[in-house]
C-alpha positions in Angstrom: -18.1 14.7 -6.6 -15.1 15.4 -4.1 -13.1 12.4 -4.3 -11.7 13.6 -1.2 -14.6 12.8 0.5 -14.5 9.2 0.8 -11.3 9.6 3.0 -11.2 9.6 7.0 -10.7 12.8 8.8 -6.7 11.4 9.2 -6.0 11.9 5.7 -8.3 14.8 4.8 -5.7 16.5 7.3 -2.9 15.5 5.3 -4.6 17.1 2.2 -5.1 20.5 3.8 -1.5 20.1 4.7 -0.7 18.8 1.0 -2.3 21.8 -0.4 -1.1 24.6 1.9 2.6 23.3 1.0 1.7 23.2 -2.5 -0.3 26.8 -3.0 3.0 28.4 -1.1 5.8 26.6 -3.2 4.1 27.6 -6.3 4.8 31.2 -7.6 1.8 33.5 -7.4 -0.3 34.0 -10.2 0.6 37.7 -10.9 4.4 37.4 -11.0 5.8 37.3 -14.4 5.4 35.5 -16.5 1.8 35.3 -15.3 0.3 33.3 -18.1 2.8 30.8 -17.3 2.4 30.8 -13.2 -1.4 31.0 -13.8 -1.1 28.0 -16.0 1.0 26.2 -13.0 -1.6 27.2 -10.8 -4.5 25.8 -12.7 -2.8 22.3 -13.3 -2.0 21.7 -9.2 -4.6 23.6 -7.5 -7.6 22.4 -9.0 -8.2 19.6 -6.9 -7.6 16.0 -7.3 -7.5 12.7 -5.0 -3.6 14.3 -4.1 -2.8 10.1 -3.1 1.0 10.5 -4.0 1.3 13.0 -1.1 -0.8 11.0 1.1 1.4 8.2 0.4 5.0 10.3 1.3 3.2 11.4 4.6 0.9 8.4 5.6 4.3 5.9 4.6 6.5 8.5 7.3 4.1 8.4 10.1 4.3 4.3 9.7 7.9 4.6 10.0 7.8 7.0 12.8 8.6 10.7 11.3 6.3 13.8 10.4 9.2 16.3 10.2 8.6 19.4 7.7 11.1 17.6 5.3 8.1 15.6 4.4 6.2 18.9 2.7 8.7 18.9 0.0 8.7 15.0 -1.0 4.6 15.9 -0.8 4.7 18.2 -3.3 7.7 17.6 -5.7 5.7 13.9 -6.3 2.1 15.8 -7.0 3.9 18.6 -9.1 5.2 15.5 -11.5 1.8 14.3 -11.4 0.7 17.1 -12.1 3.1 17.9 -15.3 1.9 14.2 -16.8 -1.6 15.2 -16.8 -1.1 18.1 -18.8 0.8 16.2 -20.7 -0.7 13.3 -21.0 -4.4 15.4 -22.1 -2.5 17.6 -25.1 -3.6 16.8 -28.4 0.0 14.8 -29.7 -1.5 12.5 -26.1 -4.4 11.6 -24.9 -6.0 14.2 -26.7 -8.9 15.0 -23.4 -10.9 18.0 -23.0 -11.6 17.0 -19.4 -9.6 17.0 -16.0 -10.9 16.7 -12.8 -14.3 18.1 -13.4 -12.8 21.3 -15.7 -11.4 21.8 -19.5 -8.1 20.8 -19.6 -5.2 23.1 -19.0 -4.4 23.1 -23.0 -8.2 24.2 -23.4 -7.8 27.0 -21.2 -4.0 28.6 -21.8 -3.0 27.2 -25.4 -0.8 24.3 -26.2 2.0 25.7 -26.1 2.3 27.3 -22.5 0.3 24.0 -21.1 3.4 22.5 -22.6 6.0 25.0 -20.9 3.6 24.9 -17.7 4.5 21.2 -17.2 8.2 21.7 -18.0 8.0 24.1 -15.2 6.1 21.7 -12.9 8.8 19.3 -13.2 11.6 21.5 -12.8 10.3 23.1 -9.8 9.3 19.5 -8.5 13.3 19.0 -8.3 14.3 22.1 -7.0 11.9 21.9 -4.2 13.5 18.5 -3.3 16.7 19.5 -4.0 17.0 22.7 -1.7 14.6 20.7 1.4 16.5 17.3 1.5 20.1 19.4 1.7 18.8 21.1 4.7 16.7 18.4 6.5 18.7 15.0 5.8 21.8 13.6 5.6 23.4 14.1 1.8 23.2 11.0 0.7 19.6 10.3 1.9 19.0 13.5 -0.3 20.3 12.3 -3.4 18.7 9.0 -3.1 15.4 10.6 -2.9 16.6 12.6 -6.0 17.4 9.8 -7.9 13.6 7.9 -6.9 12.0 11.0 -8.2 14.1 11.0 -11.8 14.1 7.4 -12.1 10.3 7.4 -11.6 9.6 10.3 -13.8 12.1 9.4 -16.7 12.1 6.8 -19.6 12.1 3.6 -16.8 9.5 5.5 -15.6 6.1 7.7 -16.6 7.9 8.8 -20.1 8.8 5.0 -20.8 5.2 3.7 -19.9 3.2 7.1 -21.6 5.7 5.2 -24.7 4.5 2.1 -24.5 0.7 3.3 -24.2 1.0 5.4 -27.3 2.8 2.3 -29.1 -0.8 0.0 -27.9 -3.3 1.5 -29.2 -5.0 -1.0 -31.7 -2.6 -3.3 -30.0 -3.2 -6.6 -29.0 -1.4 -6.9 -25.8 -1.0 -9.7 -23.1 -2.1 -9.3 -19.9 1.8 -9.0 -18.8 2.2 -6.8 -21.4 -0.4 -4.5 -19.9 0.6 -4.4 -16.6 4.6 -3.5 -17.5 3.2 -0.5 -19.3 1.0 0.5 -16.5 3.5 -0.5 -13.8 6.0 2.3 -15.8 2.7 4.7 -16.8 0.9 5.2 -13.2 3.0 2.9 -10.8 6.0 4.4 -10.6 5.6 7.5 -9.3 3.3 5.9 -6.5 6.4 3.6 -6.0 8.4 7.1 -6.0 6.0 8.6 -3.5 6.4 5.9 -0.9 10.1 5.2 -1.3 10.8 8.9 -0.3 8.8 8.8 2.5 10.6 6.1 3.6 13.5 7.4 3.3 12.9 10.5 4.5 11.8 8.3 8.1 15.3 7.0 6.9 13.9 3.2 6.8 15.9 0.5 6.8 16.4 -1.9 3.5 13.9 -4.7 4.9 11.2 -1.9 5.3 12.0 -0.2 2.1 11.3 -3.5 0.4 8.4 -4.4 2.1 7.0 -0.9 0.9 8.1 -1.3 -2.3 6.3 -4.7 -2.1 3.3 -2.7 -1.1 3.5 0.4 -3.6 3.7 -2.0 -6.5 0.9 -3.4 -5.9 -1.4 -0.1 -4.7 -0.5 1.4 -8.2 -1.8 -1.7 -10.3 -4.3 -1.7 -8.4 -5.3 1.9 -8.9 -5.1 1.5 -12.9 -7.1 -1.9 -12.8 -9.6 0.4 -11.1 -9.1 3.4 -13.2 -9.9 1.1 -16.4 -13.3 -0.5 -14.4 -14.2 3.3 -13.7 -13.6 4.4 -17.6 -16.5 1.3 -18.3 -18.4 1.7 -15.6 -17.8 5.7 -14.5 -20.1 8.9 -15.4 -18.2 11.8 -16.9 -19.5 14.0 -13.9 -18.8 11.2 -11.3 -14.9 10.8 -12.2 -14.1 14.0 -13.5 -13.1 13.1 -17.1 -14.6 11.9 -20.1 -15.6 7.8 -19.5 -15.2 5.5 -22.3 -12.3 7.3 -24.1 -10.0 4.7 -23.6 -12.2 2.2 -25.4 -12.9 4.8 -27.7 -9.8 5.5 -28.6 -8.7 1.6 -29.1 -6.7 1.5 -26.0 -5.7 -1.8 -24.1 -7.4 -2.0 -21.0 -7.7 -4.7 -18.3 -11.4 -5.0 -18.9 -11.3 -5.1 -22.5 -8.3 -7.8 -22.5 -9.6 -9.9 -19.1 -13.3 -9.0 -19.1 -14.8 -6.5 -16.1 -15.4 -10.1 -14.2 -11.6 -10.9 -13.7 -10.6 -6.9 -13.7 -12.4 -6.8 -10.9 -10.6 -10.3 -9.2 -7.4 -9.2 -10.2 -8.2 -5.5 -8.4 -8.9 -7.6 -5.1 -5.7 -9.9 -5.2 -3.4 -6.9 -5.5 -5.5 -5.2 -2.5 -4.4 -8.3 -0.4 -1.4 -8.0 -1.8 -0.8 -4.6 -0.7 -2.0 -5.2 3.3 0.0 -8.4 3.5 2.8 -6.6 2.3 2.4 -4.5 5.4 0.9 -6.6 7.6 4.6 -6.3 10.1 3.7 -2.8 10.5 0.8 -3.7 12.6 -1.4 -0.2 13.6 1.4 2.3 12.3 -0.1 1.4 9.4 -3.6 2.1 9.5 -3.5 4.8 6.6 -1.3 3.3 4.4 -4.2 0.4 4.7 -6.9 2.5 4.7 -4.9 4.7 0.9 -4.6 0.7 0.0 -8.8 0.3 0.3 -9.2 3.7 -1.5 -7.3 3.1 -4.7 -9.4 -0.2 -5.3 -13.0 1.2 -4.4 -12.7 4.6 -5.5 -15.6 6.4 -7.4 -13.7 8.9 -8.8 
């Protein structure tokens, strides 16, 4: 299943745009090293729901902007995403033979230049912000966008929650407990992808918190869903293997809640979410619309 397809014709632009920017900021696949750019290639271009760069783009057009700065905040947030999954899938991790409906990017190239693939990711992630915000904004709009992307990437952010997941398994955790780790793990870099475009629309600090408000709250509620979906989901359906995390003795909302409050939780952050940007009235119709999506996904 594309899980592209449950989105409106609005943001199935902005994923055309998404991947245009992304397939010409990666290197091509027959410039040395070629294993390695190959490798890339696989990990970013082979699908996926690409919601970080909706976020950056549908988060600029609230705020007013859809200037070409926005392309490089679009991709430098799905290139870290994309270096955490094939990460987070190597066997010292996760341990998954499955990504978005294909064999893992370890499965195909090796461990090892999976491993240097997403070292590359993330260092081309930065240098693609870097060189884009010094032309297209103000100096020190750029380095606050560079410091949302480390911050969100680093040990406060992904690294620090991936931690805390390894350190859970078998784990009895509270329900507190559970969303830190996933607030770190999965919501920061969605946090990341709206704060920078918001700044990039150059927002000012009530708006910023107001969409931070809202990001917070659209990235629990994409891992309360993403649990529901590893109970509930078909291999085929979601495009990785369902029931590992149970397998695999991993805290999950269901499995310290119950599916019955999973699901309740899931629909208080959603109302969460569109109060939080209730003041933007219709400029925010896809920002709701990327708030629905993330809590009644299929895939």
């Amino acid at each position: 299943m594309n899980p592209n397809s449950e989105l409106g014709p609005a943001l199935q632009a902005l994923i055309l745009r998404a991947e245009q920017a992304l397939d010409h900021r990666l290197p091509p696949a027959d410039q040395s090293p070629a294993d390695l750019h190959r490798a890339m290639r696989y990990a970013v271009l082979g699908g996926g729901k690409r919601l970080r760069p909706l976020l950056v783009y549908a988060t600029a057009q609230a705020l007013g902007e859809d200037g070409p700065q926005l392309d490089a905040a679009a991709c430098a947030v799905e290139l870290i995403h994309a270096y955490s999954l094939v990460h987070d899938d190597l066997p010292a991790m996760d341990d998954d033979a499955l990504r978005r409906g294909r064999p893992t990017c370890h499965v195909v190239f090796g461990e090892a230049m999976a491993i240097l693939a997403g070292d590359a990711l993330q260092a081309l992630a930065f240098e693609i912000l870097a060189e884009d915000t010094t032309r297209q904004t103000d100096p020190a709009t750029g380095m606050a966008m560079l410091r949302t992307l480390g911050r969100a990437c680093g040990a406060e952010g992904m690294a620090g929650g991936q931690a805390l997941d390894l350190a859970a398994v078998g784990q009895p955790l509270t329900l507190a407990q559970l969303e830190h780790m996933h607030a770190c793990k999965t919501g920061a870099l969605i946090r990341a992808s709206v704060r920078l475009g918001a700044l990039a629309a150059g927002g000012d600090a009530d708006v910023l918190q107001a969409l931070d408000d809202y990001a917070n709250a659209v990235g629990l509620a994409f891992q309360v869903r993403d649990d529901i979906l590893d109970v509930e989901g078909e291999s085929i359906v979601i495009g990785k293997t369902a029931g590992k995390d149970a397998a695999a003795g991993k805290p999950t909302f269901p499995s310290i809640i119950g599916l019955d409050a999973s699901r309740a939780r899931l629909a208080e952050l959603t109302n969460a979410a569109l109060a939080a940007i209730s003041p933007l009235g219709e400029r925010g119709a896809l920002l709701r619309e990327l708030a629905h999506y993330a809590a009644q996904r299929a895939s």
